[in-house]
C-alpha positions in Angstrom: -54.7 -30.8 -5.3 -57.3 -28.0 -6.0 -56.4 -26.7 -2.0 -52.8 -27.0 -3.5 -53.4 -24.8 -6.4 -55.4 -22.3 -4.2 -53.0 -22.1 -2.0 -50.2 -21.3 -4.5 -52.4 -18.9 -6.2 -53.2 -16.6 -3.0 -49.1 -16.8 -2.8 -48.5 -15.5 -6.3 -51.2 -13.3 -6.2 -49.9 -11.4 -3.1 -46.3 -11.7 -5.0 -48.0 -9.8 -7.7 -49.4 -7.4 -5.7 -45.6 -6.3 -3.8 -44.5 -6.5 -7.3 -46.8 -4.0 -8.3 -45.6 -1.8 -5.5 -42.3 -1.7 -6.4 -43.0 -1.0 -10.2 -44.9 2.2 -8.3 -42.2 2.8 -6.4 -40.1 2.7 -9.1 -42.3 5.4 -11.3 -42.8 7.7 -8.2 -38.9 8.1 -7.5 -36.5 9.8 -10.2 -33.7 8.7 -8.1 -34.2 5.0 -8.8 -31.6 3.2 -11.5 -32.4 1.8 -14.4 -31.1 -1.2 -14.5 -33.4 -1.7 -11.1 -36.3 -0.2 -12.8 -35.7 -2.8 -15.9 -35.4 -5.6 -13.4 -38.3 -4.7 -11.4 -40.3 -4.5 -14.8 -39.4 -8.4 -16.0 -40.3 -9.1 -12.4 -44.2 -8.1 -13.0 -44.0 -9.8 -16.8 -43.0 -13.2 -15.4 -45.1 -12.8 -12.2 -48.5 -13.0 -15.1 -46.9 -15.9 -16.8 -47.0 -17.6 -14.2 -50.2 -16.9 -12.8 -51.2 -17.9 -16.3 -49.2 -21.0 -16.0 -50.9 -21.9 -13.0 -54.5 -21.5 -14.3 -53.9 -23.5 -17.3 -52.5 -26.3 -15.1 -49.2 -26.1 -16.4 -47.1 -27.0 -13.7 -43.9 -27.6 -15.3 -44.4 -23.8 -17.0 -45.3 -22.4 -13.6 -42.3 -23.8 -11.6 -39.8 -22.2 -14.7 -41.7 -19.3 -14.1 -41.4 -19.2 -10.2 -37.7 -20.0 -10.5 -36.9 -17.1 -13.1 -39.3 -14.6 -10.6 -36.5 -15.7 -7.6 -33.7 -15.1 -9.6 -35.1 -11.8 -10.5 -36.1 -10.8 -7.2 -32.6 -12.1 -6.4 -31.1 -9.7 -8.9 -33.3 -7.1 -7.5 -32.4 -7.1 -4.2 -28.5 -7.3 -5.2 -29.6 -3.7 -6.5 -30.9 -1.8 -4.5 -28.1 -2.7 -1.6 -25.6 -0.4 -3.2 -28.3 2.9 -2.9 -28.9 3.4 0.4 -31.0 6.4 -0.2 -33.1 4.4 -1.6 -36.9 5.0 -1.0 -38.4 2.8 1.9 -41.5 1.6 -0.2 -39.2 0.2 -3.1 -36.7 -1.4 -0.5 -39.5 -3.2 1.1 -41.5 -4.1 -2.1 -38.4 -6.1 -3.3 -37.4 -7.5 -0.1 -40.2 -9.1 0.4 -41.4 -10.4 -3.0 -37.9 -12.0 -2.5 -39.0 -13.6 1.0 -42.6 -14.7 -0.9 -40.7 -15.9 -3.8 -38.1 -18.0 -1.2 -40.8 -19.1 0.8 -43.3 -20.8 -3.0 -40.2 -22.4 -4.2 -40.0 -24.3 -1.0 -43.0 -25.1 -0.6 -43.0 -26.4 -4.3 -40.1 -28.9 -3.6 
């Protein structure tokens, strides 16, 4: 189980980290909607709780957490469709925190 946990945690931590990118994406570029900006924002705020759930073995915590991070990054990627001159680095952080996010919850099930 603790190769398990590793495992998961090298996959949220490298979520975290193209989370991160788009929240600097998302300060670097003006241009960039609110509503996206907001979203992107709850993104990294659930993305520590469940890191946090994870470390304090919580699975059922950390689960609720990875499902509200892929419906986020669901949300996210909904918005940023409509702006196609959208910056590159933002496009990619949240497409692929939602291809990360798809690919923990299955390998959770």
């Amino acid at each position: 189980m603790k190769a398990h946990n590793d495992e998961i945690l090298d996959r949220l931590v490298f979520i975290d980290r193209t989370i991160i990118h788009a929240v600097q994406a998302c300060h670097s570029d003006a241009s960039v909607p609110q509503e996206l900006k907001e979203c992107v924002s709850r993104l990294r705020q659930r993305s520590s709780q469940a890191q946090q759930a994870l470390h304090a073995r919580d699975e059922p915590r950390m689960r609720q957490s990875v499902d509200e991070l892929a419906r986020l990054s669901d949300e996210a990627q909904h918005r940023i469709h409509p702006y196609d001159g959208m910056n590159y680095a933002l496009k990619s952080a949240v497409i692929l925190t939602h291809i990360e996010l798809s690919a923990l919850r299955y390998q959770l099930t």
